[in-house]
C-alpha positions in Angstrom: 20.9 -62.5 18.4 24.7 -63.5 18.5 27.6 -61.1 16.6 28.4 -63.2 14.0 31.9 -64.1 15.0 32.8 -67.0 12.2 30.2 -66.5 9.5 32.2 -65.5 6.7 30.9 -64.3 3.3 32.5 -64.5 -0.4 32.9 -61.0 -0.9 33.2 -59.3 -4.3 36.5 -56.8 -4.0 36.3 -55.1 -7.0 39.8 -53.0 -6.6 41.9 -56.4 -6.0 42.4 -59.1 -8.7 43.7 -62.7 -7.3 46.2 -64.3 -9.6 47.4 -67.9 -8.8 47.0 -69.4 -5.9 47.3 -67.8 -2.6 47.6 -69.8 0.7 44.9 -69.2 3.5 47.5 -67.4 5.9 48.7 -64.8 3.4 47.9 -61.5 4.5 46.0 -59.2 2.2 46.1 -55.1 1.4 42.8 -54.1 1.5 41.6 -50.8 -0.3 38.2 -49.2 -0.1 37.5 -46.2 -2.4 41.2 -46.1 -2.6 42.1 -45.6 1.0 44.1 -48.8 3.0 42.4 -50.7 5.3 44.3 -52.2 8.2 43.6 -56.2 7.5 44.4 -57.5 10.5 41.5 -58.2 12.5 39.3 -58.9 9.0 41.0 -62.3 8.8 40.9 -62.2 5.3 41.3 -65.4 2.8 41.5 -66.9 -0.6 40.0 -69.7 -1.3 39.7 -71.0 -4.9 40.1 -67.7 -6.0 37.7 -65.9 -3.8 38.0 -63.8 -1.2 36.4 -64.6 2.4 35.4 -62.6 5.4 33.9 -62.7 8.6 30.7 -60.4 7.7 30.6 -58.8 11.0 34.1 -57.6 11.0 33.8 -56.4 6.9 30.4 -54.3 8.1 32.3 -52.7 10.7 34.9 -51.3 8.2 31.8 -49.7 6.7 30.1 -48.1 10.3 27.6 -51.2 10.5 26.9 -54.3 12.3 25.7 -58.0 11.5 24.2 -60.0 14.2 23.0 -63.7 13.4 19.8 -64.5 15.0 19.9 -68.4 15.2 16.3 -69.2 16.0 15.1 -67.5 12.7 18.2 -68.8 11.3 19.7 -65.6 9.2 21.8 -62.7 9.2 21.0 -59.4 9.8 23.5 -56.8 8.3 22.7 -53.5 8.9 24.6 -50.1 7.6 25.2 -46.7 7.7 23.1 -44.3 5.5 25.9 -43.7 3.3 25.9 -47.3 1.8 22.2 -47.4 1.8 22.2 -44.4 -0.3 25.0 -46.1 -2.9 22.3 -48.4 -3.3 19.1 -46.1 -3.7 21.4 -44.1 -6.6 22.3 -47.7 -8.3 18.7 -48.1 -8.6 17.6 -44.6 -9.8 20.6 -45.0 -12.5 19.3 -48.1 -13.4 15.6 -46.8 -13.8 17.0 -44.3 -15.9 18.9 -46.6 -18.7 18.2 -44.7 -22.2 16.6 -47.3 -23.9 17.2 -44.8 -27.2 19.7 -42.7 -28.3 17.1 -39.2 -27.9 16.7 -40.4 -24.6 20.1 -39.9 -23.6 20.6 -37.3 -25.4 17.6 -35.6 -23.9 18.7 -36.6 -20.1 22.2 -35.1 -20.7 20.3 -31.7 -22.0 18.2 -31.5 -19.1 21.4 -32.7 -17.0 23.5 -29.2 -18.4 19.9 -27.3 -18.4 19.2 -28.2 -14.6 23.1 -27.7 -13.6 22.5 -31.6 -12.6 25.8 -33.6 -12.9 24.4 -36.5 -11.0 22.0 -36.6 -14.3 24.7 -36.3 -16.6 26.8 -38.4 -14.9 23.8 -41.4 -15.2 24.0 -41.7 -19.1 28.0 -41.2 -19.7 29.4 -44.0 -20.9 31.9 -46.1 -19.0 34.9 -44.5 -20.5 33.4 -41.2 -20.1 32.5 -41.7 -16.7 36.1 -43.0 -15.6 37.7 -39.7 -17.2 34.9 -37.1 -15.1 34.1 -38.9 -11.8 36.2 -37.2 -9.9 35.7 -33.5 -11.4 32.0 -33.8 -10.7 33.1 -34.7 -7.3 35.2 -31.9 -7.3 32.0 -29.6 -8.1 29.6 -31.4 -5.1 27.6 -32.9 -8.5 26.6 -29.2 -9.8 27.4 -28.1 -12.8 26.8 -25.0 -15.1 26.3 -21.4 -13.2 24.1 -18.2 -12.4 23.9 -17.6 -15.9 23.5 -17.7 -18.6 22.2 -21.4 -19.1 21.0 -23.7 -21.7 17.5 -23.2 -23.2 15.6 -24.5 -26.4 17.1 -26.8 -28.3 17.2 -26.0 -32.2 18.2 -27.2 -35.7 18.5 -31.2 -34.1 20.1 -33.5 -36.8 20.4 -36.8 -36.2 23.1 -38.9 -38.1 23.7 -42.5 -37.6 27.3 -43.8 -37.8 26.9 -47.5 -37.2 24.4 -50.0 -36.1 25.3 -48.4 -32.4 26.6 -45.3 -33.0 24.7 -42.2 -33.4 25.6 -38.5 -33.8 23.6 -36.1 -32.5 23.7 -32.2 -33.8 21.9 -28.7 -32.6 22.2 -25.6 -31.7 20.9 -24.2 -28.3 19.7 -21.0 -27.3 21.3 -19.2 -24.5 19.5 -17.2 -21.6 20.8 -14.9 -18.8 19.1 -12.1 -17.3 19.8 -9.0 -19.5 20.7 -11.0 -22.8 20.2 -13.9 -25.0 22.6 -15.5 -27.3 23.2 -19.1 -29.1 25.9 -21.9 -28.8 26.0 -25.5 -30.8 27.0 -28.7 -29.8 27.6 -32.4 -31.3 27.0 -35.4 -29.0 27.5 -38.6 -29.7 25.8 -41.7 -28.4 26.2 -45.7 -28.6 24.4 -48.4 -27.0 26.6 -50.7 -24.9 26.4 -51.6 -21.8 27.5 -49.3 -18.5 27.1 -50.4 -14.4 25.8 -53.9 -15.7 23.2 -51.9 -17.7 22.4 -52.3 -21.6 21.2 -49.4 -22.8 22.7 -46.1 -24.9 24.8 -43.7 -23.3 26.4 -40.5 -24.0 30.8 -41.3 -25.7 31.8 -37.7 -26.5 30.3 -34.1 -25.9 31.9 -31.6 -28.1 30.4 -27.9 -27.6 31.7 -24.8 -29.7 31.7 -23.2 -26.5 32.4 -25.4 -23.9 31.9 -22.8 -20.9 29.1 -20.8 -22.6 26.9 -22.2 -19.7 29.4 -21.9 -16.8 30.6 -25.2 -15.9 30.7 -28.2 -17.9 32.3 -31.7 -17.3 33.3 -34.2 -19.8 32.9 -31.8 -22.7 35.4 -31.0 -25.7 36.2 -28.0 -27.7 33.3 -28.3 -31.2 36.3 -27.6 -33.4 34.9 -26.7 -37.5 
């Protein structure tokens, strides 16, 4: 097999938007995951709006390697476990599109009962997940605490708004070792589409207690 050297590949920068035209010489800024890239040796290009790269060089920048094996007549791009497992979650998360509005409902409740963010994380909307990305990052993905936590779900009453909208509202009962109590929530839900994904997900969390479990992300004061 031979590095692949001048194979380049249209590559999808989400971060960087081409406007106009932009001659083959000019030099780029690169930014992955918000950090800057040195551009130099990627030999990066526009062409009719598109940006090109020698694959072998782009893999690098991400700890892998493409070689091109000419006999078989393909590429071979290998990476690190990192971006492998970016592409195991994408499919999880899409497996686990709520095709109702109880079923994201449900997988946010087992998301706070579980001290899961990665769960609750996979049914917030778009808009949602933009404003608690990083604070679940902040948290290693874990959520809630020791105790107490959430338990049973009571008193659920459903209320739709719109043809994809719908309100969601129930008390819960709260658990810890030496006492029980009782907290109440209103979730709202509407189908759109989130990661590429059609499906309904989780707009606004609104808890009369929003640290009654310990941590919680994305959720708002339940004000009456």
């Amino acid at each position: 097999m031979k590095s692949l050297s001048k194979i380049a590949l249209c590559t999808a920068l989400g971060a960087m938007v081409v406007a106009g035209s932009v001659y083959a010489e000019s030099k780029l800024n690169l930014f992955i995951n918000g950090q800057g890239v040195v551009t130099s040796h990627l030999d990066l290009q526009v062409q009719d709006g598109k940006v090109l790269a020698p694959i072998d060089r782009l893999a690098e920048e991400f700890k892998g390697k493409a070689v091109y094996d000419a006999d078989k007549n393909e590429v071979q791009v290998t990476l690190p476990d990192s971006a492998q497992q970016a592409v195991q979650i994408n499919r999880l998360e899409s497996a686990m599109v709520p095709s109702t509005p109880k079923e994201a409902l449900d997988t946010w409740v087992k998301g706070i009962q579980t001290r899961n963010g990665a769960l609750q994380f996979a049914v917030f909307s778009p808009e949602l997940r933009t404003k608690t990305k990083k604070e679940f990052e902040d948290n290693y993905w874990g959520t809630g605490g020791s105790s107490p936590h959430m338990s049973t779900i009571r008193k659920l009453k459903t209320k739709s708004l719109n043809k994809t909208t719908v309100q969601f509202s129930f008390d819960y009962d709260l658990v810890a070792s030496n006492w029980k109590g009782k907290g109440s929530a209103v979730v709202t839900v509407g189908k759109m589409k989130s990661n590429g994904y059609e499906g309904w997900f989780v707009k606004n969390i609104k808890m009369k207690d929003p640290g009654d479990t310990g941590t919680t992300i994305g959720v708002e004061p339940l004000k009456k």
